[in-house]
N, C-alpha and C positions, 0 to 999 in steps of 0.2 A: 495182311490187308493193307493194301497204300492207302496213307490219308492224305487228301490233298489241303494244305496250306493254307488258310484265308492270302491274300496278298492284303500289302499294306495299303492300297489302293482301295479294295474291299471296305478293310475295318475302317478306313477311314467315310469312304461313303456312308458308313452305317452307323457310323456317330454322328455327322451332317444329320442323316435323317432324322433321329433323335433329338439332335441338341434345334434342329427348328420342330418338332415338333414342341418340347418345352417352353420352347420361345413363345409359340403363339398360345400356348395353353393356355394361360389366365386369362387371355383378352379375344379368347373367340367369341362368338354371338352367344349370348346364353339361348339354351335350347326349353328349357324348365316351362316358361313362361308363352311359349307360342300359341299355347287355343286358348289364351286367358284373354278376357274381356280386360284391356285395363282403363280403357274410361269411367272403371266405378271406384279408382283409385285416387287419393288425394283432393277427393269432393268438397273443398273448404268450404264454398258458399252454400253446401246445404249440409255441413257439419254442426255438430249441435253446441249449445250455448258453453258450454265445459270448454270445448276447442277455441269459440273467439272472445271466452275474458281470460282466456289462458294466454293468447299472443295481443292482446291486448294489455297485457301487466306487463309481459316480453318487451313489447316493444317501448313503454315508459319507461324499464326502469335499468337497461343494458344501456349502458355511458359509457362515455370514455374513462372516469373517476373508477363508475364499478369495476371495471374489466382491467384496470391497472392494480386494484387494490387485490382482486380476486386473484390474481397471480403471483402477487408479491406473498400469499395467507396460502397458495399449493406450495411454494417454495420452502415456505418455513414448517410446514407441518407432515410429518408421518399418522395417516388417521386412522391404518389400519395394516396389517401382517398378514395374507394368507395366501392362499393358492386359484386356479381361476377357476375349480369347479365347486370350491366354498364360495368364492364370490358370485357365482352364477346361481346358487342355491340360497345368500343372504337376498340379491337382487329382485328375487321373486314374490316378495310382495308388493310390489309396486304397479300400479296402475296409469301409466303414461298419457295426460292431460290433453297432452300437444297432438295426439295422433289418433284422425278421423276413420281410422282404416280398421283398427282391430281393438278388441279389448282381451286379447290370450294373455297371459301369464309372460312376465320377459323372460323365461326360462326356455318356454315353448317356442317365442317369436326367434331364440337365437338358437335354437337347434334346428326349428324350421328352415330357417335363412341358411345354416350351413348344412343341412343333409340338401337343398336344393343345388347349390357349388357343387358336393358331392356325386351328387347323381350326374349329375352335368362334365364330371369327369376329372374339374379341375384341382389344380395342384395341391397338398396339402396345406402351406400356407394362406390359401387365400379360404380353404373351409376353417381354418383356425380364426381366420378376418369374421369371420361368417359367427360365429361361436363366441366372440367377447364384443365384437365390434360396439354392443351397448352396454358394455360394461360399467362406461363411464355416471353412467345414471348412479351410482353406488353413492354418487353426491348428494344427493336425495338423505339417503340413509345417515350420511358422515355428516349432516348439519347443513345444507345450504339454506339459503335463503327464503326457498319454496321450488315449487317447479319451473319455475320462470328464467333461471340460474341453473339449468339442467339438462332440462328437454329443449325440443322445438327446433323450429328450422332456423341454421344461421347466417348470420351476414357481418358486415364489417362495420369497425366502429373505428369512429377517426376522423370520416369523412361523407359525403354528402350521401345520406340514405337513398338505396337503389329504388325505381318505380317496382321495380320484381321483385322485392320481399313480401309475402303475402301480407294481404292486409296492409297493404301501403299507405293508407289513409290512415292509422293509427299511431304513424311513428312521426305526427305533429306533436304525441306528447310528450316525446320525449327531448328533455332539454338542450340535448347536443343538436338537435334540427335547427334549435334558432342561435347556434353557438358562430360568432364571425369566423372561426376557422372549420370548425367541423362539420361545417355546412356547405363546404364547398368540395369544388369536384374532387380534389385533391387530399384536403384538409391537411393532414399532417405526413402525407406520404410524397413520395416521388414518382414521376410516369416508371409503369415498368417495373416497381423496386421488387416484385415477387409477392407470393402470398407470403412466405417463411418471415417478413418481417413487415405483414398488416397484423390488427388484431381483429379476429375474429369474435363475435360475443360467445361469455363463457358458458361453457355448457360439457358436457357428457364425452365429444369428440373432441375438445381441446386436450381437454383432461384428461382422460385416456391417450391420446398421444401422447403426451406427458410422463403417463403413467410407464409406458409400454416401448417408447424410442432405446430406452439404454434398460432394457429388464425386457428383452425378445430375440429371437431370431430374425422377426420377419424382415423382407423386405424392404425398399422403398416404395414401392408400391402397395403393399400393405399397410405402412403406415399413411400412406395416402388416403387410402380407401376409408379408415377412421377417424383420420383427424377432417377430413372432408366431405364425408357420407349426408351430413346434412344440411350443408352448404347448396341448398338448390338454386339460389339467385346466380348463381356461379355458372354449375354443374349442369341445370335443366333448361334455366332463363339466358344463359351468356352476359350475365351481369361481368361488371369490375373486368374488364377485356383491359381498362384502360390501367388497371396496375399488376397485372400478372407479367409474368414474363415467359421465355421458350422453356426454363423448367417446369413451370406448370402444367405444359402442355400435356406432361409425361403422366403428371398426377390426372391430369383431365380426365386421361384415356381410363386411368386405374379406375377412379370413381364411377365412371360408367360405365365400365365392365363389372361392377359390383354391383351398383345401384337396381339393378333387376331382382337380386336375389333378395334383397334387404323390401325392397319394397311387392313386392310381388307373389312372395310366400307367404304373405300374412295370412291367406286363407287357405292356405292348403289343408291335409290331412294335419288332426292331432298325432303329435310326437308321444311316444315311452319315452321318458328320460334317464330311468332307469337298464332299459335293453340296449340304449344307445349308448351309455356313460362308461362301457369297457373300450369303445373305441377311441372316444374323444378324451378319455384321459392319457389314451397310449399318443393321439394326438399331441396333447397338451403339454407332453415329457419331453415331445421333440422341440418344442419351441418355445415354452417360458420355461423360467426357474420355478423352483416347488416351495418357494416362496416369493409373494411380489410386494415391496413397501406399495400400499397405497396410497 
């Protein structure tokens, strides 16, 4: 029997096809999310009183002091050893203050968010983004300060507070509003200088970036996806345009190809966490260590 030969022309076409198929993989439309009502997502003004003394303490007590001090106290300290489906399993008694959308288990919110990636097709990285991405909360547990140093939506600190932080009206109490530098448009940054070198307030996705930059496989787009997931003054509002620059751009795109699934499976179907926890730990082998310094 003659066999005939792919030509090299061939094999080549058919890695083209492939390799743009992967290319566009993580940043197609999410599909998950298409007959969902989302105008009953993110209802801050008729969220309940738990949600605004929660970004009401947020917004008094995230400074520029705090957020220098709070970084120099991740530097210095190791608060914990373990792997990310122990930490996924310590993380689950926490009840998330900051978020009007769901009261599930963070066990269930982060298997949620990533069996929707899942279904949806995309890459195994970005269902792994999906699966720790609120890891970071584990601060909560290791000592912080309360949930106000945690949760919540983030913004920049440094310079003049954006009108698109929710609850804009709140953040007259905090000290750096009347501060002669940090009150201005600029405050302590340069046009342009990047997000990689503002401070954003500390919380859950600083922190886990932190955590997770040099102890992962992912991407740069996946560390995007975490260290920025709650940045919506940014992401959602088009805030701070005036100190990002064209790398950002790249992380933009990543967040808001995430942000569907972090936000928008909150109410989907209850997870097993148990029927699921043979896959995502074959996941989790491919991309952390089987041990992570927290």
């Amino acid at each position: 029997m003659h066999i005939i030969e792919p030509t090299f022309e061939s094999v080549s076409d058919n890695i083209d096809k492939v390799n743009i198929i992967k290319g566009k993989l993580w940043d197609e439309q999410a599909q998950f999310d298409a007959g969902k009502d989302k105008t009953q997502f993110r209802q801050f003004e008729a969220a309940c009183e738990r949600v605004k003394n929660f970004y009401k303490e947020q917004h008094e007590k995230q400074t520029v002091e705090f957020n220098i001090n709070a970084r120099v106290k991740f530097r210095k300290d190791v608060r914990a050893r373990m792997g990310i489906w122990e930490a996924m399993e310590k993380l689950n008694t926490l009840v998330d203050d900051s978020d009007p959308d769901t009261d599930v288990s963070q066990i269930e919110h982060l298997l949620q968010t990533a069996e929707a990636i899942r279904r949806d097709g995309k890459p195994e990285w970005m269902q792994a983004v999906g699966l720790v991405h609120d890891l970071g909360k584990l601060l909560y547990i290791f000592g912080s300060e309360g949930q106000w140093d945690v949760v919540g939506d983030t913004f920049v600190v440094g310079c003049q507070f954006s009108d698109k932080i929710i609850y804009p009206e709140t953040m007259a109490s905090n000290p750096d509003s009347k501060d002669p530098i940090y009150s201005t448009e600029y405050g302590v940054y340069r046009p342009h200088c990047g997000l990689e070198n503002v401070m954003l307030s500390w919380g859950h996705d600083e922190y886990l970036y932190h955590v997770l930059k040099n102890q992962s496989s992912l991407p740069d787009e996946g560390l995007a996806m975490i260290r920025y997931h709650s940045f919506y003054p940014w992401h959602r509002e088009g805030a701070y345009r005036h100190l990002t620059n064209a790398a950002d751009e790249k992380s933009l795109e990543a967040v808001r190809a995430f942000n569907p699934y972090d936000l928008y499976s909150k109410n989907d179907d209850t997870v097993d966490s148990e029927a699921l926890k043979p896959y995502y730990s074959s996941l989790i082998e491919k991309i952390f260590p089987e041990v992570i310094e927290w």
